[in-house]
C-alpha positions in Angstrom: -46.9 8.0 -63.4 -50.5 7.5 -63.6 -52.6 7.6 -60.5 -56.2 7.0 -61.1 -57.8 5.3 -64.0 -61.4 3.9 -64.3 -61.8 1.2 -66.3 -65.5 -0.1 -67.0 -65.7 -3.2 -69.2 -68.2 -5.7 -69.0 -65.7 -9.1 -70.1 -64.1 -10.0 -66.9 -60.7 -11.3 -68.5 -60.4 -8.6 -70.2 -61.3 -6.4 -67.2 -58.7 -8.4 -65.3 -56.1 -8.1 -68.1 -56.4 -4.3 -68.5 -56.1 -3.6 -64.8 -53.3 -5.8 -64.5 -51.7 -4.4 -67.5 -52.3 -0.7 -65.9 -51.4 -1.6 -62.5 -47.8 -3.1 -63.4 -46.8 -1.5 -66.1 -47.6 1.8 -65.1 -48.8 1.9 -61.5 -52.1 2.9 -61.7 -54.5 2.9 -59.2 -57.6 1.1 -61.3 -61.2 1.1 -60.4 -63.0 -1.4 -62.3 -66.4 -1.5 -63.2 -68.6 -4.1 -65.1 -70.9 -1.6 -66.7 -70.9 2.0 -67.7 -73.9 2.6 -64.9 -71.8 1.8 -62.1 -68.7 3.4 -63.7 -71.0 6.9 -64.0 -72.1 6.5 -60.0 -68.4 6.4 -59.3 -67.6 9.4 -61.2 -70.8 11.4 -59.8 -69.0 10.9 -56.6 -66.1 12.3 -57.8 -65.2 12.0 -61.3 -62.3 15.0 -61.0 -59.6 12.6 -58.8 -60.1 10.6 -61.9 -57.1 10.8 -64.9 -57.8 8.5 -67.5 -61.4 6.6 -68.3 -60.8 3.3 -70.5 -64.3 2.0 -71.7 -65.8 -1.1 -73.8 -68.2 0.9 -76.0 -70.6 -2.4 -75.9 -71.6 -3.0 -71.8 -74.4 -3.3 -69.9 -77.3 -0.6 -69.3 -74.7 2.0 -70.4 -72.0 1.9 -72.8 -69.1 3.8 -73.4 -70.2 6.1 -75.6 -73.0 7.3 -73.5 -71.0 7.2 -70.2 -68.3 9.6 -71.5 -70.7 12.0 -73.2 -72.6 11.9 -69.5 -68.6 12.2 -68.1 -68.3 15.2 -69.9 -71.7 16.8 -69.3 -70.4 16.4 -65.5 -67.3 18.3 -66.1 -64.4 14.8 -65.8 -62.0 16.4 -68.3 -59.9 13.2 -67.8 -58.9 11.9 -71.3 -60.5 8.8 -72.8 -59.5 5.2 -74.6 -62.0 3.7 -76.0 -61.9 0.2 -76.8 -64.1 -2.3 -79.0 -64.3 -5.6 -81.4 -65.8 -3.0 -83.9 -63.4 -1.0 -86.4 -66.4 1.4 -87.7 -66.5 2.5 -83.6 -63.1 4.6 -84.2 -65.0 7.3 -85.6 -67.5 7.8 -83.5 -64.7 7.7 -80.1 -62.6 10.0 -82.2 -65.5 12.5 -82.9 -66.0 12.6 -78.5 -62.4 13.3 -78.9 -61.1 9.6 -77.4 -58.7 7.5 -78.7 -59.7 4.3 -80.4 -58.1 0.7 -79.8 -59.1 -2.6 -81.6 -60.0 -5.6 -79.4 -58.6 -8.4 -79.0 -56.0 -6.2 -78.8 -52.3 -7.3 -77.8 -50.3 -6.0 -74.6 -48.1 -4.0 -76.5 -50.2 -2.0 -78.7 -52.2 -1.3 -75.2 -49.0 -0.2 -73.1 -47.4 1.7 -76.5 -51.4 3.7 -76.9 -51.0 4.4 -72.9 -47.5 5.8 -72.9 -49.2 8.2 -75.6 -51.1 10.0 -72.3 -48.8 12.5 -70.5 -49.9 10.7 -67.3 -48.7 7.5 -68.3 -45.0 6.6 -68.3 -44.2 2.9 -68.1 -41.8 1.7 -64.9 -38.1 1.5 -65.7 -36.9 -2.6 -66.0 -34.4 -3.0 -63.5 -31.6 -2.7 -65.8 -32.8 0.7 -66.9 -33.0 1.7 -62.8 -29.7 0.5 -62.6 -28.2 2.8 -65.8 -30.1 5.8 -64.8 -28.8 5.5 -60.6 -25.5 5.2 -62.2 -25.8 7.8 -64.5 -27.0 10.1 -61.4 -23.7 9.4 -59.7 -21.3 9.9 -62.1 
């Protein structure tokens, strides 16, 4: 289960969507910022509690890019999905060592890229709760 993610995106619905997406899926604590300028004064105050970073590479004042070269010249090891409307931006997050997602992007593809991160397992539907409590008592 994933515990702390930072999401900084400057489009509110998709903002809203991600955290939603991150929150039920996977039970994430999400703090969500509307520029990567904000996102770095959050991680200046602590940037090691956080365990994933999901960032627009196009936002306000500071975009992705920059934010997680300035995240790794603080020390946040936490890995990194970077998402944009831009195809030739792949390279570039894969070079900083992130992995890339195409916007609009659809829930699936999001949750299937997430489960790729050790920290992120999705919650069981209830009738897989129900097969693995009945597997426990047999």
């Amino acid at each position: 289960m994933c515990s702390s993610v930072l999401l900084a995106e400057d489009d509110p619905t998709v903002r809203a969507v991600t955290a939603c997406l991150l929150e039920r899926t996977f039970h994430c604590r999400v703090e969500s910022f509307c520029d990567g300028a904000r996102a770095l004064a959050r991680l200046q105050e602590g940037g090691d509690q956080v365990e994933l970073l999901i960032l627009d590479v196009h936002m306000p004042y500071m975009g992705g890019f920059e934010l997680l070269e300035a995240a790794r010249a603080m020390g946040v090891g936490a890995p990194a999905l970077i998402h944009s409307g831009d195809p030739t931006q792949r390279i570039t997050a894969e070079e900083l060592g992130a992995k890339f997602l195409l916007k609009p992007w659809r829930a699936p593809d999001m949750i299937e890229l997430l489960a790729s991160f050790d920290l992120a397992r999705p919650c069981l539907t209830p009738a897989e709760r129900a097969d693995a409590g009945a597997s426990r008592s047999a």
